[in-house]
C-alpha positions in Angstrom: 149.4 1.5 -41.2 148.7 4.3 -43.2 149.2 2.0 -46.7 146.3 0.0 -45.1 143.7 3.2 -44.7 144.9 4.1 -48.0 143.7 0.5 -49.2 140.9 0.3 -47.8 139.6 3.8 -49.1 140.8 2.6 -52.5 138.4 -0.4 -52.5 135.5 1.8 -50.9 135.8 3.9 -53.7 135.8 1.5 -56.0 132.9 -0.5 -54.8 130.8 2.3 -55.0 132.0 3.0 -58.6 130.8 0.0 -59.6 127.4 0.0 -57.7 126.8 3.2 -59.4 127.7 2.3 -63.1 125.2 -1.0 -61.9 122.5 1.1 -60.8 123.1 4.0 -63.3 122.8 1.4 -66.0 119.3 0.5 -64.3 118.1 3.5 -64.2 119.1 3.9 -68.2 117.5 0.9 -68.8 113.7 1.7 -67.3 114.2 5.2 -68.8 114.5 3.6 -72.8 111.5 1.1 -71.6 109.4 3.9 -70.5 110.3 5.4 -74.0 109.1 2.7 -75.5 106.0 1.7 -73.8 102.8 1.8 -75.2 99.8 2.4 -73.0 96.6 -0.3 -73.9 94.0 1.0 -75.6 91.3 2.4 -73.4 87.5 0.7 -74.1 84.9 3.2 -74.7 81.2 3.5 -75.3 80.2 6.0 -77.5 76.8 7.9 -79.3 76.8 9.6 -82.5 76.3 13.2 -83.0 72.4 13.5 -84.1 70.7 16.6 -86.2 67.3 16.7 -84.2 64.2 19.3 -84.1 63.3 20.2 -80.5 60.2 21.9 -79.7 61.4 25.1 -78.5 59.7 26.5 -75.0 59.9 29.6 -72.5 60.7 28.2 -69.2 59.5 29.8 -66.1 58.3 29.3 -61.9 54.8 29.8 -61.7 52.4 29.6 -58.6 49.1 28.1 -58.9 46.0 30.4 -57.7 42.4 29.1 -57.5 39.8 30.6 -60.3 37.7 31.6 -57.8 38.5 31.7 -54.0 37.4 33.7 -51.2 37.1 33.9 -47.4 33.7 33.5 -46.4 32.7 36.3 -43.4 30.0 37.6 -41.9 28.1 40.5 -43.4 26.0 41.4 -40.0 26.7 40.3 -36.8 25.0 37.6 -34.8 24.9 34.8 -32.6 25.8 31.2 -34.6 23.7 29.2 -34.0 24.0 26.4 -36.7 26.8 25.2 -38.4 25.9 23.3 -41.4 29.6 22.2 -43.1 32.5 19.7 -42.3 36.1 21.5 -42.8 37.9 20.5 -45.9 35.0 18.9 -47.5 33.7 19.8 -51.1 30.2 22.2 -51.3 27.7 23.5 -54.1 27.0 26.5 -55.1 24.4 27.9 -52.7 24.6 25.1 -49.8 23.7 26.6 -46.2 27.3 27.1 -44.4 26.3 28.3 -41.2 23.4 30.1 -39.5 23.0 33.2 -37.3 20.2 33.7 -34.4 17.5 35.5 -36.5 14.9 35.5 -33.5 14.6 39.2 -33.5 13.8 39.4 -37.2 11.6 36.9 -37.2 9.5 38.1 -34.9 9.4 41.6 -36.4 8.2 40.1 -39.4 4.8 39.4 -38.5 3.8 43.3 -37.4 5.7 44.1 -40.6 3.4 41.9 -42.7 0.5 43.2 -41.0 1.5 46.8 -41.7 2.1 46.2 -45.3 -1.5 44.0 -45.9 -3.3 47.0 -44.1 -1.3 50.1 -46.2 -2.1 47.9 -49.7 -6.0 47.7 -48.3 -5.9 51.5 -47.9 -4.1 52.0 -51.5 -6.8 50.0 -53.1 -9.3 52.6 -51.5 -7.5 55.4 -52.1 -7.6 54.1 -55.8 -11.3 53.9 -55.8 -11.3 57.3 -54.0 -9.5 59.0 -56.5 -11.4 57.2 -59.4 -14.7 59.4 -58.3 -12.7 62.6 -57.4 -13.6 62.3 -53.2 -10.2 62.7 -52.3 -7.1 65.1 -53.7 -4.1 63.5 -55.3 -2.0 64.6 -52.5 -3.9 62.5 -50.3 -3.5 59.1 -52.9 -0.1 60.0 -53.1 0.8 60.1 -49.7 -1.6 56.1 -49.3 1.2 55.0 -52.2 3.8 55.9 -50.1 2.9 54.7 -47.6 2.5 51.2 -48.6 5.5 51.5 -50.1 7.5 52.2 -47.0 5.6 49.2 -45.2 6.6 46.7 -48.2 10.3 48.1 -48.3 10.5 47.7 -44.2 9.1 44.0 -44.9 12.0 43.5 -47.3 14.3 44.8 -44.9 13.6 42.1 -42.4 13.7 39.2 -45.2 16.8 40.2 -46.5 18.7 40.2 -42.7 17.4 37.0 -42.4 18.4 36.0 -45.7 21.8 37.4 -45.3 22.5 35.2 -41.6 21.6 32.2 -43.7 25.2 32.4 -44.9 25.6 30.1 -48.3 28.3 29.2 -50.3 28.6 31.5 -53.2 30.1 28.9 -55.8 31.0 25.5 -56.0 34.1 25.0 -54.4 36.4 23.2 -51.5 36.3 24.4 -48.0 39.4 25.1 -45.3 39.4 24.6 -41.9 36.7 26.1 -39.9 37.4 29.9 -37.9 34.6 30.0 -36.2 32.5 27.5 -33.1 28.8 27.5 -32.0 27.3 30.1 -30.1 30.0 32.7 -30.8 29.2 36.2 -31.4 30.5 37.1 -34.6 31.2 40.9 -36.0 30.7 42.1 -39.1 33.7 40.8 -41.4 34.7 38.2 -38.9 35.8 35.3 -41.4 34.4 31.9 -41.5 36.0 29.7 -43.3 38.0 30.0 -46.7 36.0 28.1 -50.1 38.6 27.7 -52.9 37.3 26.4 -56.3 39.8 23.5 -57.4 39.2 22.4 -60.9 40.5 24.0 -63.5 43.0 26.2 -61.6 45.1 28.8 -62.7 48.6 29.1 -62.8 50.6 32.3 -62.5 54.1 33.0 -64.1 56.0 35.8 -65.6 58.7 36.1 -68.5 61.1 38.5 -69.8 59.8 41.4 -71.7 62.0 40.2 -74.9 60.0 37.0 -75.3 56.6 38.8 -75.3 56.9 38.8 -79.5 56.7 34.9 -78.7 53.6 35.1 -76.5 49.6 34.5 -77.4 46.8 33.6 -75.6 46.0 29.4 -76.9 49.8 28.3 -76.5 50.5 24.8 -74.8 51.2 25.4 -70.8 53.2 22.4 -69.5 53.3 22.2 -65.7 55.7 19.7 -63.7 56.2 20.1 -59.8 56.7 17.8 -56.1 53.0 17.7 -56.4 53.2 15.2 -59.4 56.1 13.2 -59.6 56.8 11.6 -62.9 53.8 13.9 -64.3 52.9 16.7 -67.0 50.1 18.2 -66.9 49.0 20.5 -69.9 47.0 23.7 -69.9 46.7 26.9 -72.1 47.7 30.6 -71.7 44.6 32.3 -70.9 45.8 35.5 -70.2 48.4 38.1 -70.7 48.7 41.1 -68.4 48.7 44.5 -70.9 51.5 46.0 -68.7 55.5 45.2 -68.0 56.4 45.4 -64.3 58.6 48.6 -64.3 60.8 47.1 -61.2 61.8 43.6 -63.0 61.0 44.0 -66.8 59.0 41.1 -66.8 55.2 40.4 -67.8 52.7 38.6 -65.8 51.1 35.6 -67.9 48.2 33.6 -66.6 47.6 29.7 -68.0 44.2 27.8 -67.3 45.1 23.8 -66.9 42.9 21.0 -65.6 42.9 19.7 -62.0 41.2 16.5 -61.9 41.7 14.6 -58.3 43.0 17.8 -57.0 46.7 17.2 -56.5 47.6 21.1 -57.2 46.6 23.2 -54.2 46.2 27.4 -54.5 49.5 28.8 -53.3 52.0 25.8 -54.7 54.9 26.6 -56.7 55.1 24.4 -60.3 57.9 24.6 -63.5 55.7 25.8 -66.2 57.1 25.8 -69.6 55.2 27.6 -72.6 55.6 25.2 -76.0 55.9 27.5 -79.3 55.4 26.3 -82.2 58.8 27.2 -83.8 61.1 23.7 -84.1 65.0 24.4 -83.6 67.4 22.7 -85.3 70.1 21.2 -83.2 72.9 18.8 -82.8 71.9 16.9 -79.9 74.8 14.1 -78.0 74.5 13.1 -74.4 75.3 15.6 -71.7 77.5 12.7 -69.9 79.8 12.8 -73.1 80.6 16.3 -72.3 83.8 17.4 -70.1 83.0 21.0 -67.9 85.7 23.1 -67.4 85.4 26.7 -66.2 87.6 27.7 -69.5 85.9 25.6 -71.8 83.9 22.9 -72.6 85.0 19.4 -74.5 84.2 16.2 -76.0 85.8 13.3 -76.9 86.1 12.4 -81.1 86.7 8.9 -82.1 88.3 8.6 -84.7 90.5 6.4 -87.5 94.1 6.0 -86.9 95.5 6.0 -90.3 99.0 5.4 -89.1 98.7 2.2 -86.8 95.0 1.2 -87.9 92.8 1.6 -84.6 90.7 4.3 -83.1 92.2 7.6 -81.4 90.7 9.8 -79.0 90.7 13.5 -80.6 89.4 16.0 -77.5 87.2 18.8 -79.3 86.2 22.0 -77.8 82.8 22.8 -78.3 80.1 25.8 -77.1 76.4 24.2 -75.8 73.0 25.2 -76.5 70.0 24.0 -74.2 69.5 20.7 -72.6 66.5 18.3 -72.9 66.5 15.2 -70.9 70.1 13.3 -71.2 70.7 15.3 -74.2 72.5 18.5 -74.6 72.5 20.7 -78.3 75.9 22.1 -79.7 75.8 24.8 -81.4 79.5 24.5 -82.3 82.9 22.7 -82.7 81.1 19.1 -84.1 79.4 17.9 -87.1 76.4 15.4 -87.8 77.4 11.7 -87.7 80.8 12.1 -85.5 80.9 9.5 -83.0 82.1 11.0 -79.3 82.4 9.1 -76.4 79.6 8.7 -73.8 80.9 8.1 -70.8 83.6 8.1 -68.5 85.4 11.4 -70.2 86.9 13.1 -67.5 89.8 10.0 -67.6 90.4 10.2 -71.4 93.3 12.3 -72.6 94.2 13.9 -76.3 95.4 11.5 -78.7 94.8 8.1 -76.5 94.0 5.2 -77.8 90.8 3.6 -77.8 88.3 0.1 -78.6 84.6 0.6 -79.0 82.8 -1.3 -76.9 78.8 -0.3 -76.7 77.0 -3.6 -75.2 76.8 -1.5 -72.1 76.3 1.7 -72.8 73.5 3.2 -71.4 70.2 4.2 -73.2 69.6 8.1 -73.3 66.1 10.0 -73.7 65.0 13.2 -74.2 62.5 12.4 -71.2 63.7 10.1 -68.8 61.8 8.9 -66.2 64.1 7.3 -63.0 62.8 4.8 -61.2 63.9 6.4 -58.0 61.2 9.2 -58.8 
């Protein structure tokens, strides 16, 4: 009995010595195939490394402000009586707004008339009295004034009626309308708000280092939500003499045209100053470049001398601005290079590589999307 266990552990043990060596051999084998395996090339687009000169510009927020724009009030108080505009609509300069009850003044101003004919009717006497010495100048001198007084009290009454005839002061568009008919309004009580549209004015400040750079005449580029897939250009018409002490930064003023009033007083716009400097870059597409928080890489293709394809060389380089789908380098490649396009982030050093550019896509320093 015993002989038998010892058998059968015997053949146990031997049956797994030989599954091992079998599996062990297995195992050996995948290892030397692994060795030997050589991963496909990988197909790549790619775009060479271009010297280009870039308009330089100073890029800032600004926020558009009308040239002239005020809230129309009362200057006396009143009753309305007429109101002579439409809310929103456009108005000249000098076109009746609205209308106060001017009852009282107007019927002052006939005693006031007849006050003023009768004192001028005594000054012309008192003239001819004077002329032939029958009366002292004291006594001319008090007629003068007093035809004086009469006139001034006649202008008085002209001029409150004048000023309850309220009128636009310039050209302009109105807002919505603050006040209804027959309501008693103070002195001060506002209107309606008239906001001059075209030009407009834009409002932006830069750092107090760039005001070397600055001049009234420079190219103003504007772009905002208010004009999708649009530029519209203006000039600096203005730059305030003094920093603000708080953020360092000056206060510049631009003067661009607003034709079919799409920008509104109070919107915010990207404004970017154009100098006339050109830099000199090396420009490649911002999609060939790999981000990493330690630094920044591309992917060289180049010649592989040894088995006569294309490698994959990964090159560390330090970026300068962006314009459109391009990005400048201002080190770690030189002009002509070719770097890959696309698709970097699942390259590797040293890989590698066919060139394949049917479809690679087209790259432009101002692309416009069609989803814009």
């Amino acid at each position: 009995m015993k002989k038998r266990i010892i058998l059968t552990i015997i053949g146990l043990v031997a049956v797994i010595a030989v599954l091992g060596g079998i599996k062990a051999l297995q195992i050996g084998t995948m290892i030397d195939h692994g060795k030997k395996f050589v991963p496909p090339p990988e197909t790549v687009s790619t775009a060479p490394v271009k010297a280009e000169s870039w308009e330089t510009a100073l890029t800032s927020v600004g926020t558009l402000t009308a040239v002239q724009g005020v809230t129309v009030a009362a200057e006396l108080p009143g009753k309305v009586v007429q109101i002579a505009f439409e809310a929103g609509a456009p108005v000249a300069r000098g076109a009746l707004l609205l209308r106060q009850d001017t009852s009282n003044e107007e019927a002052q101003l006939p005693g006031a008339l007849a006050e003023a004919k009768l004192a001028r009717a005594n000054l012309r006497r008192s003239d001819q009295l004077l002329a032939e010495g029958i009366i002292a100048q004291a006594d001319h001198d008090s007629a003068v004034a007093t035809a004086n007084q009469a006139q001034a009290q006649v202008d008085n009454i002209r001029a409150t009626i004048a000023k309850k005839s309220i009128r636009a002061p310039f050209s302009g568009r109105l807002g919505i309308r603050q006040v209804n008919l027959g309501q008693i309004l103070r002195e001060g009580d506002p209107i309606v708000t008239l906001q001059s549209m075209d030009p407009i004015f834009v409002d932006f400040t830069l750092p107090q280092q760039q005001l070397p750079q600055l001049r009234k005449g420079l190219t103003v580029r504007v772009t905002g939500d208010a004009l999708p897939g649009e530029t519209i250009e203006g000039r600096i018409t203005a730059i305030n003499p003094e920093v603000d002490a708080e953020s360092r930064n000056i206060k510049v003023q631009a003067t661009v045209a607003n034709r079919g009033e799409k920008l509104r007083p109070g919107m915010f716009v990207n404004v970017a100053v154009g100098l006339p400097v050109q830099e000199k870059v090396l420009a490649i597409p911002a999609t060939a470049v790999l981000y990493a928080p330690y630094s920044d890489s591309v992917f060289v293709v180049e010649d592989d001398k040894d088995k006569k394809g294309k490698v994959l060389r990964q090159q560390f380089v330090r970026l300068g601005t962006k314009r459109g789908d391009f990005v400048a380098v201002t080190s770690g490649l030189k002009e002509g290079e070719q770097v890959v396009s696309t698709g970097v982030f699942k390259l590797r050093n040293g890989q590698a590589a066919v060139v394949d550019n049917k479809l690679a896509p087209t790259f432009q320093q101002a692309p416009n999307p069609e989803n814009n």
